[in-house]
C-alpha positions as CSV (number, residue, x, y, z in Angstrom):
1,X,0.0,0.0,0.0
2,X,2.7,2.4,0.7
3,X,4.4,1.7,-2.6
4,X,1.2,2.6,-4.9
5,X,0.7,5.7,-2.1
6,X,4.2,6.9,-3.5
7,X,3.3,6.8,-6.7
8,X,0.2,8.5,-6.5
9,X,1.6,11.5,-4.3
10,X,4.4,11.9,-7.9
11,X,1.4,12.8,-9.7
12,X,0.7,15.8,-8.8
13,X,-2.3,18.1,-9.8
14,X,-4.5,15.6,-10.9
15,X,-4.1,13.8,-7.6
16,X,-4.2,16.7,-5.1
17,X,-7.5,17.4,-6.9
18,X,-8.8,14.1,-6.1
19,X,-8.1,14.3,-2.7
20,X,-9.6,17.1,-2.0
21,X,-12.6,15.9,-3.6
22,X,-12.7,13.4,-1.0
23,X,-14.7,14.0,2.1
24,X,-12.9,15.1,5.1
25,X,-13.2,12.2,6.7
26,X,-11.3,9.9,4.1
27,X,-8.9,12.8,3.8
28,X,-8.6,12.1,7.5
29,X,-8.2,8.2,7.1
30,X,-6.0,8.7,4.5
31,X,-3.5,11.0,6.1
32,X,-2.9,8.9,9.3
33,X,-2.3,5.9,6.8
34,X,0.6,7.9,5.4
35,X,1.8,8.8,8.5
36,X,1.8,5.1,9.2
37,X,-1.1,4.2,11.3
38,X,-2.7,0.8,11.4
39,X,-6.4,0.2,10.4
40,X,-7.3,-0.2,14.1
41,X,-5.5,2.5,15.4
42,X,-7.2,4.8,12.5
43,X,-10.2,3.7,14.2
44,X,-9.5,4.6,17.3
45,X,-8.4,7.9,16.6
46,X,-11.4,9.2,14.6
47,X,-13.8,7.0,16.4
48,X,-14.8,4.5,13.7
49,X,-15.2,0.7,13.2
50,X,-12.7,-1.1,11.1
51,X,-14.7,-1.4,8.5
52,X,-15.6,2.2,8.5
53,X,-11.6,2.8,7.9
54,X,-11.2,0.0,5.4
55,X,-14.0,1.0,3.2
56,X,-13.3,4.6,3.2
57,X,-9.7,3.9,2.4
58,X,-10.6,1.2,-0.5
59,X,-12.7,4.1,-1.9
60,X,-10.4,6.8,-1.7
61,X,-7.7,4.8,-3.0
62,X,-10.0,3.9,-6.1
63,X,-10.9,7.9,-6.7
64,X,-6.8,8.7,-6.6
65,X,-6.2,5.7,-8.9
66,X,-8.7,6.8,-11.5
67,X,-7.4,10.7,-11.4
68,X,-3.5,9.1,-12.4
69,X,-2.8,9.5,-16.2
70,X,-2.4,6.2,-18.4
């Protein structure tokens, strides 16, 4: 996971534009991923279920997939 979030952060525009599409809540999830926080501890923080965490992030790392060129 940290590997494809590398090469979406070199993409520049088109993927700082789908972030901040994202609601602030993924943003939020997404952000304590990259700093290197576990699923549960995610959770935890922002007072979610698992699941809550795992779907947002599956979701928001579909939307930043879909805004990287070819």
């Amino acid at each position: 996971m940290r590997r494809a979030i590398r090469h979406i952060v070199k993409i520049g525009k088109p993927y700082q534009e789908a972030f901040a599409a994202l609601d602030p809540i993924s943003q939020q999830v997404m952000e304590l991923a990259w700093d290197g926080l576990l699923n549960d501890r995610i959770a935890l923080r922002l007072g979610l279920s698992v699941t809550e965490v795992e779907t947002r992030m599956a979701d928001a790392l579909v939307a930043l997939h879909r805004a990287t060129p070819p």
